[in-house]
CHARMM-style PDB file with segment names, atoms N, HN, CA, C and O in Angstrom:
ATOM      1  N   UNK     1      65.902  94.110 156.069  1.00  0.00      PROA
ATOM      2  CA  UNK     1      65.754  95.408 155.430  1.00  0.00      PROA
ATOM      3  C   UNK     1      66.917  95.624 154.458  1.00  0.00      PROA
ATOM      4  O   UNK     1      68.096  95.435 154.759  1.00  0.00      PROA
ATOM      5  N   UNK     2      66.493  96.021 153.309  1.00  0.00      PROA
ATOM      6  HN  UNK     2      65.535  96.174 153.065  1.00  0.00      PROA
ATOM      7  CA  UNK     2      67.984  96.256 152.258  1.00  0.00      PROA
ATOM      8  C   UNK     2      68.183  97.666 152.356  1.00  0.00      PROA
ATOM      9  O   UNK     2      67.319  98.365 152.885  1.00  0.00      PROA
ATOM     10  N   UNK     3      69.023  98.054 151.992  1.00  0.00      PROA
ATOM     11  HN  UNK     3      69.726  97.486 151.563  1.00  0.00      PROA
ATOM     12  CA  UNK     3      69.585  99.391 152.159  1.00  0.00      PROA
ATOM     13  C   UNK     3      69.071  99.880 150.275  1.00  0.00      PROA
ATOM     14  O   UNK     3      68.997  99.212 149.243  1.00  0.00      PROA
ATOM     15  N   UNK     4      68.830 101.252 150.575  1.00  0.00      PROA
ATOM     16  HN  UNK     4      68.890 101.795 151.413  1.00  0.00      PROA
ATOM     17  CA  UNK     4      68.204 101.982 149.270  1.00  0.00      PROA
ATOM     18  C   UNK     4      68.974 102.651 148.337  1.00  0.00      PROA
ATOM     19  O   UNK     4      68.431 103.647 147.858  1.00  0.00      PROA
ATOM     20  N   UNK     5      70.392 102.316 147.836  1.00  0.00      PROA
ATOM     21  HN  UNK     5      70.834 101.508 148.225  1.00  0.00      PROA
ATOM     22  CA  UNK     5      71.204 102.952 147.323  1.00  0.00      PROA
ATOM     23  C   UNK     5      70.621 103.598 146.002  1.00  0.00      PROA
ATOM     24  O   UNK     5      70.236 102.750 145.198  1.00  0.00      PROA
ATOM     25  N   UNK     6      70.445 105.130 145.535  1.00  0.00      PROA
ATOM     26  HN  UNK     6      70.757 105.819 146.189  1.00  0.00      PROA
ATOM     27  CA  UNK     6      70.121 105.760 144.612  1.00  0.00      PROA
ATOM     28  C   UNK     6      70.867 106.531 144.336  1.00  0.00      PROA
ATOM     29  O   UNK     6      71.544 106.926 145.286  1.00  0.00      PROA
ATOM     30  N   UNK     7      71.168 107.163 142.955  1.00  0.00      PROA
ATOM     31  HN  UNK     7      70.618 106.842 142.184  1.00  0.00      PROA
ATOM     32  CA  UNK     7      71.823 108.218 142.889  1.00  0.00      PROA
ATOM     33  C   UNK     7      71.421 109.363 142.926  1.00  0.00      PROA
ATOM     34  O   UNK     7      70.605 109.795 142.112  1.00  0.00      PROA
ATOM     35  N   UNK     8      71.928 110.060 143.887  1.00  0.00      PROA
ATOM     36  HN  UNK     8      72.590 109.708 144.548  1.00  0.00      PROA
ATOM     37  CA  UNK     8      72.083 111.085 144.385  1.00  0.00      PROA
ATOM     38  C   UNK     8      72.677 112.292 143.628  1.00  0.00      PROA
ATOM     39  O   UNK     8      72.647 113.343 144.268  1.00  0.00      PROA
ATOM     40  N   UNK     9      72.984 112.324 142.915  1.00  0.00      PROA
ATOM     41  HN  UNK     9      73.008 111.470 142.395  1.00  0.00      PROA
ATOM     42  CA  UNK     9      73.755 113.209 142.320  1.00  0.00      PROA
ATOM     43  C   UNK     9      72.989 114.092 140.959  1.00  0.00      PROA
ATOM     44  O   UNK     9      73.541 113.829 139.890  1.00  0.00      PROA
ATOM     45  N   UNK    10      72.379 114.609 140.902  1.00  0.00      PROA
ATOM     46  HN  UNK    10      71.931 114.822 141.770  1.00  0.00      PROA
ATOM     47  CA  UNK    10      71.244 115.066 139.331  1.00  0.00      PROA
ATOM     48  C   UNK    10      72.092 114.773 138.210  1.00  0.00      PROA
ATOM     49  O   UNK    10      73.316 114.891 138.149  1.00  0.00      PROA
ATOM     50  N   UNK    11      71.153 114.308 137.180  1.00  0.00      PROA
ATOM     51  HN  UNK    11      70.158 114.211 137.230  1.00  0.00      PROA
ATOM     52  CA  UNK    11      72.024 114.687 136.172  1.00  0.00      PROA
ATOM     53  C   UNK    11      72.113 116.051 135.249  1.00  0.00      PROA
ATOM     54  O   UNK    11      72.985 116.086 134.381  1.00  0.00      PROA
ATOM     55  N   UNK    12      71.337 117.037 135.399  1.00  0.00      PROA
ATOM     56  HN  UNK    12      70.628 117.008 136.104  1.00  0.00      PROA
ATOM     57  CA  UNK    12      72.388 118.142 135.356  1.00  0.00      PROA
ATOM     58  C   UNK    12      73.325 118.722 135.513  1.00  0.00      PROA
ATOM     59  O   UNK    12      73.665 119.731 134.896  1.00  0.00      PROA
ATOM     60  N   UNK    13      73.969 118.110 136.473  1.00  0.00      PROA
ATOM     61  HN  UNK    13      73.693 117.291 136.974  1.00  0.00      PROA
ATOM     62  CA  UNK    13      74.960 118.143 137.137  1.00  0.00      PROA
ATOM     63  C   UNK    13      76.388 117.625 136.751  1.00  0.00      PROA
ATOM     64  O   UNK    13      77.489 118.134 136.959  1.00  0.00      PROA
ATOM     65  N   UNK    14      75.990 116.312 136.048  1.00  0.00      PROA
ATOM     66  HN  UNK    14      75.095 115.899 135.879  1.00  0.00      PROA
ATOM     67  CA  UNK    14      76.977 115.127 135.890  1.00  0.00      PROA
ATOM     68  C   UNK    14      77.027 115.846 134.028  1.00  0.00      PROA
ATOM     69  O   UNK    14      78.090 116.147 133.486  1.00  0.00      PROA
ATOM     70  N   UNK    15      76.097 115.942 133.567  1.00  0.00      PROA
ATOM     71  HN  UNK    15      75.233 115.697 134.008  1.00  0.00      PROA
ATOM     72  CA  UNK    15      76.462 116.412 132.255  1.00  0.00      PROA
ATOM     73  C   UNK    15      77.197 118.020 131.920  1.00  0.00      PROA
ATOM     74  O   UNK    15      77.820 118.261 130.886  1.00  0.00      PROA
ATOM     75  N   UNK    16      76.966 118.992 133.011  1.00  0.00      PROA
ATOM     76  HN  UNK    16      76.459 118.797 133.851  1.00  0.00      PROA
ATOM     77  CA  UNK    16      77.428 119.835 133.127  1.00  0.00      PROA
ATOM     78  C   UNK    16      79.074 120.031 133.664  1.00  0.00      PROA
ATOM     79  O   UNK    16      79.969 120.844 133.433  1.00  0.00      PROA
ATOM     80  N   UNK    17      78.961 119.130 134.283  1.00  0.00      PROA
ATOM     81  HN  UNK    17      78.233 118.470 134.471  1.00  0.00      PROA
ATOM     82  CA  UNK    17      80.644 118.579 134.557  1.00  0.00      PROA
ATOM     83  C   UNK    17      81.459 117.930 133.299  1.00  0.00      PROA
ATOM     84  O   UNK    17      82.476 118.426 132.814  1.00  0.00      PROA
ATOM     85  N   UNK    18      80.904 116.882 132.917  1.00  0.00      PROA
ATOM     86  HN  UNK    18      80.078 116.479 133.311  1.00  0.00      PROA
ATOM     87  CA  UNK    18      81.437 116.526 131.635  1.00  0.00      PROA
ATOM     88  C   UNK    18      81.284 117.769 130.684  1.00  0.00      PROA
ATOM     89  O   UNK    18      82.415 118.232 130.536  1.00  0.00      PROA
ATOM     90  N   UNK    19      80.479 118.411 130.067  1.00  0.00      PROA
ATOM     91  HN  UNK    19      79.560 118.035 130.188  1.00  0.00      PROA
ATOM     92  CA  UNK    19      80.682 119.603 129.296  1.00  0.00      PROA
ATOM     93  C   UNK    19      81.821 120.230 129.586  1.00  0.00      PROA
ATOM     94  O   UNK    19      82.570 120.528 128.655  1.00  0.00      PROA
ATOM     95  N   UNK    20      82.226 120.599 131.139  1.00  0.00      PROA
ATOM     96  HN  UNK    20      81.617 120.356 131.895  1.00  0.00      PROA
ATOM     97  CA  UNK    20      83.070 121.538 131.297  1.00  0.00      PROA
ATOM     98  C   UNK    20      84.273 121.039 131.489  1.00  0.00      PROA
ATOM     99  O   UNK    20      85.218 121.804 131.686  1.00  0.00      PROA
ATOM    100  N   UNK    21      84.436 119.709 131.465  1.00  0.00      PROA
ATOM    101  HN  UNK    21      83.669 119.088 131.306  1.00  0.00      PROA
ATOM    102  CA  UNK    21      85.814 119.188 131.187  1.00  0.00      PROA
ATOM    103  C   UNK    21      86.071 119.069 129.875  1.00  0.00      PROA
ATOM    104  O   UNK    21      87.222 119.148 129.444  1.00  0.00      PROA
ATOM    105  N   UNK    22      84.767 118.819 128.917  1.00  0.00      PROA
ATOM    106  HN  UNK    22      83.832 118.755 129.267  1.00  0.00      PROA
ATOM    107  CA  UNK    22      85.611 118.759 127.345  1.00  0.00      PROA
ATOM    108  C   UNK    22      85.791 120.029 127.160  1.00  0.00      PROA
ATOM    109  O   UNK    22      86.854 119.988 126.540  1.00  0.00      PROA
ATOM    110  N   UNK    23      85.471 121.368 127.265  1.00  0.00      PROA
ATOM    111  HN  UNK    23      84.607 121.401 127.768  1.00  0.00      PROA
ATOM    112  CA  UNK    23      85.606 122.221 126.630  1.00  0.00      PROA
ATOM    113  C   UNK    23      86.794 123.048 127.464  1.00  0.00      PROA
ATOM    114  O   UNK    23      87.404 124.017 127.012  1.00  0.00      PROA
ATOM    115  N   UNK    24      86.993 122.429 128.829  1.00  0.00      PROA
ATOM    116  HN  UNK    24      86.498 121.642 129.197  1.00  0.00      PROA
ATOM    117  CA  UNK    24      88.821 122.388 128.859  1.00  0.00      PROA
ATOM    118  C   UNK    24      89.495 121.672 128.545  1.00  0.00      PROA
ATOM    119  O   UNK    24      90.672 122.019 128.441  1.00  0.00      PROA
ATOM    120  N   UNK    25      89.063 120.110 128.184  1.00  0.00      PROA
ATOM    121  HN  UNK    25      88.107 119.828 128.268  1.00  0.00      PROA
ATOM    122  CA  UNK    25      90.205 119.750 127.481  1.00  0.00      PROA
ATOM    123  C   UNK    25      91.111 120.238 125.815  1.00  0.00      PROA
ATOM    124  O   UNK    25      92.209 120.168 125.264  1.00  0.00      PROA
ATOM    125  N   UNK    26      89.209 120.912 125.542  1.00  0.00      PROA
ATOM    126  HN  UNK    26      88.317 120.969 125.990  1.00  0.00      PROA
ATOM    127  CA  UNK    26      89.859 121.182 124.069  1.00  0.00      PROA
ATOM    128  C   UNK    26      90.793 122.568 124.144  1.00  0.00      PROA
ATOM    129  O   UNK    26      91.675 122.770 123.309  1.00  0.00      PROA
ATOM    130  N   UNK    27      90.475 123.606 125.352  1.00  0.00      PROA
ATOM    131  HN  UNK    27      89.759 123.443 126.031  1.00  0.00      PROA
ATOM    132  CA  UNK    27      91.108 124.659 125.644  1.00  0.00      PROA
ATOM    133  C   UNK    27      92.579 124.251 125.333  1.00  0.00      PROA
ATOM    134  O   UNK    27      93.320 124.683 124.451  1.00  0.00      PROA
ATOM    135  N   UNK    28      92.827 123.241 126.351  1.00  0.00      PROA
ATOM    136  HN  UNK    28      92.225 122.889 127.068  1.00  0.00      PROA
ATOM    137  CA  UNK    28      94.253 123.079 126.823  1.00  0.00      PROA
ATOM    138  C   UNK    28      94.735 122.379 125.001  1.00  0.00      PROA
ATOM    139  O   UNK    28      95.738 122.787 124.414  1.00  0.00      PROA
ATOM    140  N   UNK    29      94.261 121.853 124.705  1.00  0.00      PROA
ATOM    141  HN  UNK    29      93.447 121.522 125.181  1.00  0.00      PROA
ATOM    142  CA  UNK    29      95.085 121.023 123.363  1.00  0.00      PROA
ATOM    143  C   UNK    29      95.279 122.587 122.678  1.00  0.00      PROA
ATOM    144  O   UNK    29      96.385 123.122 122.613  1.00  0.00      PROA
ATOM    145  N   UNK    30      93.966 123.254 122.157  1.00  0.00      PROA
ATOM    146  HN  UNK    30      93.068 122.819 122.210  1.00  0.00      PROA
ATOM    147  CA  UNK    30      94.279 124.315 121.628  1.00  0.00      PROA
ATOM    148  C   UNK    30      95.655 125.649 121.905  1.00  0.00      PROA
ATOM    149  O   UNK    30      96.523 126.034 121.122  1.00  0.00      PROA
ATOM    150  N   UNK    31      95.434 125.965 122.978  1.00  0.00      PROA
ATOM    151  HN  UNK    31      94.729 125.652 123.614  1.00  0.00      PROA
ATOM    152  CA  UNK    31      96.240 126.852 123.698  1.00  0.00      PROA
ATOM    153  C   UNK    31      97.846 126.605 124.237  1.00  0.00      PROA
ATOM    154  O   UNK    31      98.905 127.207 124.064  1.00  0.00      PROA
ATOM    155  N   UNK    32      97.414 125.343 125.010  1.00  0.00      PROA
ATOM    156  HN  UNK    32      96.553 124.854 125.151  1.00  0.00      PROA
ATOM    157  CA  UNK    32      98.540 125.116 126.143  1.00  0.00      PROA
ATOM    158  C   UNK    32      99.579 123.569 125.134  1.00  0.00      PROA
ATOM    159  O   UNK    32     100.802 123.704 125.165  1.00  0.00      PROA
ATOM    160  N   UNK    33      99.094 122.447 124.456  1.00  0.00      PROA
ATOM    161  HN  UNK    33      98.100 122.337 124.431  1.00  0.00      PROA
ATOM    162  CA  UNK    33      99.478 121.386 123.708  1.00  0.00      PROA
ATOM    163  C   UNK    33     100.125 121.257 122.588  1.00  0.00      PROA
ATOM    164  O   UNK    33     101.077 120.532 122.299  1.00  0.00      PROA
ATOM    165  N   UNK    34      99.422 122.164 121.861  1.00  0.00      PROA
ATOM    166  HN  UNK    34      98.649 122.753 122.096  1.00  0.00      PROA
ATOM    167  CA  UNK    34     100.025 122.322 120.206  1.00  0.00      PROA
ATOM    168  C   UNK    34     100.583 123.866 119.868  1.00  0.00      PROA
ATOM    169  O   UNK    34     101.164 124.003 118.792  1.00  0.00      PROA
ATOM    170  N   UNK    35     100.426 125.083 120.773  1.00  0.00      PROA
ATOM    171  HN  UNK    35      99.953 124.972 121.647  1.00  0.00      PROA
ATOM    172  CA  UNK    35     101.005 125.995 120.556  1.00  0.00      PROA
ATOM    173  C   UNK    35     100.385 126.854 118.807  1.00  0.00      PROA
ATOM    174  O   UNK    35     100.904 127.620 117.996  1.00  0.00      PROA
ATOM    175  N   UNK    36      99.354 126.318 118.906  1.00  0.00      PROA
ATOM    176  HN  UNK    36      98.932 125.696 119.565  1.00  0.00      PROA
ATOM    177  CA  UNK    36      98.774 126.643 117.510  1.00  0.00      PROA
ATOM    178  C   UNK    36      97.958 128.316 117.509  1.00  0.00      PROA
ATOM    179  O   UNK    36      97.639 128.857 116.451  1.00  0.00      PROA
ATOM    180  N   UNK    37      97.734 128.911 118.778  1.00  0.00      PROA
ATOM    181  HN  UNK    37      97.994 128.471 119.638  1.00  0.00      PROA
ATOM    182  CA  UNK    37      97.201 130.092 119.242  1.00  0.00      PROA
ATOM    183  C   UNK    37      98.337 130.776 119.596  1.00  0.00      PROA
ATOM    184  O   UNK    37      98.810 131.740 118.995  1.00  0.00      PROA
ATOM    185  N   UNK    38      98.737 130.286 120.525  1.00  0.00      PROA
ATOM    186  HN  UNK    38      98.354 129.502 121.013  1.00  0.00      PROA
ATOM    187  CA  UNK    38      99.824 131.167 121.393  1.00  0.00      PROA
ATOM    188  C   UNK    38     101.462 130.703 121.078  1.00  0.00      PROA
ATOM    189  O   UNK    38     101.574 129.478 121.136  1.00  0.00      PROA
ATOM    190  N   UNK    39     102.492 131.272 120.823  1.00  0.00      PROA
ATOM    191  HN  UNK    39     102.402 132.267 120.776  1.00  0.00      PROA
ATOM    192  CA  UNK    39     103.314 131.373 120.862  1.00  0.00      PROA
ATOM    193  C   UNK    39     104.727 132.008 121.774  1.00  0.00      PROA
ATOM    194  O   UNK    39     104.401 133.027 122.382  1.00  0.00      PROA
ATOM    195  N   UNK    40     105.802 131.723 121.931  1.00  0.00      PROA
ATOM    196  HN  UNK    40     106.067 130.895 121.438  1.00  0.00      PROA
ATOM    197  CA  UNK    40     106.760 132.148 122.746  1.00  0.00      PROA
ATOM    198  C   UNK    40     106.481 132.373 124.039  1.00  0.00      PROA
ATOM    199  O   UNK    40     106.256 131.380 124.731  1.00  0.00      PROA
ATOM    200  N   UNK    41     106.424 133.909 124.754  1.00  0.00      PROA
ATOM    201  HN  UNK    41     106.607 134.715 124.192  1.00  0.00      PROA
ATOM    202  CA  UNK    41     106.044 134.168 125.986  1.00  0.00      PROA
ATOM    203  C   UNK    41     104.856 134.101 126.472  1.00  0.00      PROA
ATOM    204  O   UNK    41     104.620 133.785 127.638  1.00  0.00      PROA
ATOM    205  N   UNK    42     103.848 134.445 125.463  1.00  0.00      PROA
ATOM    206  HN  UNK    42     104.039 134.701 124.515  1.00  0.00      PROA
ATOM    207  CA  UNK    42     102.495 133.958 125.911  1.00  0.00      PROA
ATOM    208  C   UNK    42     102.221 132.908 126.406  1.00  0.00      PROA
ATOM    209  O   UNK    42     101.551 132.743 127.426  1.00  0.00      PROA
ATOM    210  N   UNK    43     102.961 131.682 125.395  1.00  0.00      PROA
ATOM    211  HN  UNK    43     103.505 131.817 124.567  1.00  0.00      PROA
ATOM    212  CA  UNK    43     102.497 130.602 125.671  1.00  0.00      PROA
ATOM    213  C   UNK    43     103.088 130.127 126.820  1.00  0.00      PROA
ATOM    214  O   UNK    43     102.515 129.213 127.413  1.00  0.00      PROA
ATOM    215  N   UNK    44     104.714 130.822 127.499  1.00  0.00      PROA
ATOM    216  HN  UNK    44     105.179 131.564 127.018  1.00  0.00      PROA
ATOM    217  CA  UNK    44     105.232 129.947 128.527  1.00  0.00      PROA
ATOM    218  C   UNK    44     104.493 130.784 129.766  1.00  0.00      PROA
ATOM    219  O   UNK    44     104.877 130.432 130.881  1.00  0.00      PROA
ATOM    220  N   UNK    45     103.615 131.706 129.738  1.00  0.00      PROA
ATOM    221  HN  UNK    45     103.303 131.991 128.832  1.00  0.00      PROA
ATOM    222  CA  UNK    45     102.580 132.549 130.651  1.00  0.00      PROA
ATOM    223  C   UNK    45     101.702 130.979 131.207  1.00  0.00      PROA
ATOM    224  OT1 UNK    45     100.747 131.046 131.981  1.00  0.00      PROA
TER     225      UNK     45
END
């Protein structure tokens, strides 16, 4: 008998995760990386 390995995981799921990591990664470059939004105390908030 072989074992039935499938993925399990939807891909709605897996693309919705990736979405929501690029659009924090671009957060963080924007905001938190280049200081191009926020400045001084904000930015060390």
């Amino acid at each position: 008998m072989k074992p039935d390995y499938k993925n399990w995981v939807p891909k709605d799921m897996v693309y919705g995760l990736a979405g929501g990591t690029l659009i924090a990664l671009i957060l963080f470059l924007l905001l938190g990386a280049t200081g191009a939004v926020l400045q001084g105390t904000a930015r060390l908030v």
